[in-house]
C-alpha distance (Angstrom), angle and dihedral (degrees) to the residues before:
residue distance angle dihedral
X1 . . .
X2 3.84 . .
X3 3.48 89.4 .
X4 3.97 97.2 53.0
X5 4.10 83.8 42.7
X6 3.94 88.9 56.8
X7 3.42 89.5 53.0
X8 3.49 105.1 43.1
X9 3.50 96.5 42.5
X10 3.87 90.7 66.6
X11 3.25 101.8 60.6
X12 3.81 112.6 22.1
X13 3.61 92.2 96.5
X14 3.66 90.3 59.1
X15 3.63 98.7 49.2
X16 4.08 92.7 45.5
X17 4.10 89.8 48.0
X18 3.97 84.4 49.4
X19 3.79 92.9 49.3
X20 2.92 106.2 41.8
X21 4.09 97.8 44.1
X22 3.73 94.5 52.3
X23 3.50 94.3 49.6
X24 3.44 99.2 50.6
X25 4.13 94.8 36.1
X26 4.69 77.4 51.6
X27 4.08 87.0 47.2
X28 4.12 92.9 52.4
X29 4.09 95.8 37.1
X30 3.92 76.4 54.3
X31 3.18 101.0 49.5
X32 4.03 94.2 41.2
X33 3.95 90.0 49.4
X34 3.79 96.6 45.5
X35 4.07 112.6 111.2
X36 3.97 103.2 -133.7
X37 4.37 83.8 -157.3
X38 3.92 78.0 55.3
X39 3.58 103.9 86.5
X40 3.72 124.1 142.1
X41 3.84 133.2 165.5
X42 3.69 90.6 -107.6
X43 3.73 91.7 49.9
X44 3.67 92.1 49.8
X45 3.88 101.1 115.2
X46 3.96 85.8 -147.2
X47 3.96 90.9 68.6
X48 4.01 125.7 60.2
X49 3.20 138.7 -169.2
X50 3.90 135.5 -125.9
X51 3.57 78.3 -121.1
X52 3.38 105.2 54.3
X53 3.85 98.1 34.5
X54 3.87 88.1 52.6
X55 4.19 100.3 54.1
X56 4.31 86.6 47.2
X57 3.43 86.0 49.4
X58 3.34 92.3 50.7
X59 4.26 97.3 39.8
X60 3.70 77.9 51.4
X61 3.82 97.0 57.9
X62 3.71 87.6 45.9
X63 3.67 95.3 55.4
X64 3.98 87.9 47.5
X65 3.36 96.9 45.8
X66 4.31 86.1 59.7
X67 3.72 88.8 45.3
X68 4.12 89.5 59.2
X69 3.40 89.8 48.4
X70 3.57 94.8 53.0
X71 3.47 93.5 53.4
X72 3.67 96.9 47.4
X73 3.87 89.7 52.8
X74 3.80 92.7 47.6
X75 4.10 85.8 42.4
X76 3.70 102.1 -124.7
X77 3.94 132.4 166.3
X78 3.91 89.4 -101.4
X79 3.99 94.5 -174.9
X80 4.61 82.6 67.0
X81 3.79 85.9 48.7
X82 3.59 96.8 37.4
X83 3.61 85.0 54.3
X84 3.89 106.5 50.9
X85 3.90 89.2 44.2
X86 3.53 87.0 58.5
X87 3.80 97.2 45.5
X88 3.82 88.8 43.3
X89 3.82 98.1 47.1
X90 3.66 99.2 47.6
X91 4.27 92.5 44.0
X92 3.40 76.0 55.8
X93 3.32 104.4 47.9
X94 3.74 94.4 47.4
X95 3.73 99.2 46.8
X96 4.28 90.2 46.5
X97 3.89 84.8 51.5
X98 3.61 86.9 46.4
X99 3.92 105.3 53.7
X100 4.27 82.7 36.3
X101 4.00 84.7 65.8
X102 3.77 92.7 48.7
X103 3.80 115.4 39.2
X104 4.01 119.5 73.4
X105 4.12 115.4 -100.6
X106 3.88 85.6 -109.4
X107 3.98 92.7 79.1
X108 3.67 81.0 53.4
X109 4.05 101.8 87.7
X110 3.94 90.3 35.7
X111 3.81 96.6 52.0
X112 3.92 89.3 46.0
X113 3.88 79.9 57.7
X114 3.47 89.6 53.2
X115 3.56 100.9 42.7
X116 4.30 87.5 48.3
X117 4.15 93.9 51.8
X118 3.75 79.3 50.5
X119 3.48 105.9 59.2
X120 3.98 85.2 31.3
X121 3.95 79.6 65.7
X122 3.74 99.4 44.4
X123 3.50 96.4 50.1
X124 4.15 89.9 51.0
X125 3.74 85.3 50.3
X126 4.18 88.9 51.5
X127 3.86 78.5 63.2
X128 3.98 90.9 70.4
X129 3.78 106.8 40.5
């Protein structure tokens, strides 16, 4: 386990700042590029496909699957964490799914801005933990 820890503890930094920056630099050139007279069903952000649902789903398992290994190396009680991520991710979910419902497709592009610069910022902040 120390060994793995060693390792990973070298360059997860990297890899985070690298995730995290290109996905949020892809989600504003999106967002900048995207015709608002452009608007199809499948484009409708309301609507997803089995497609789409299935690869997050998967990215998301991914993600969680690094998180349980990071608490097994640092030793943790992972049933607590396990817990609050749960609680956290589906409040959430629900409330994003919520406000999605409600606000008119025109916030859409801005609030993909939003959400880019944010990640952008995260993964510049992953440079100084």
């Amino acid at each position: 386990g120390r060994i793995a820890k060693d390792l990973i503890v070298n360059y997860d930094h990297w890899v985070a700042f690298a995730l995290l920056v290109s996905v949020g630099a892809h989600m504003c050139w999106e967002a900048y590029h995207h015709d608002p007279d452009d608007t199809t069903e499948a484009e409708d952000p309301r609507t997803h496909s089995f497609l789409k649902i299935l690869f997050v789903s998967t990215v998301t398992s991914i993600d969680s699957l690094g998180v349980g290994v990071t608490l097994g190396l640092a030793s943790k009680p992972i049933a607590t964490y396990a817990i609050a991520i749960a609680m956290a991710a589906f409040v959430s979910t629900y409330l994003g799914l919520g406000l999605a419902k409600r606000m008119p497709a025109a916030f859409g592009s801005r609030l993909e801005i939003v959400g880019g610069a944010v990640l952008i910022v995260l993964g510049f902040k992953m440079l100084s933990i």
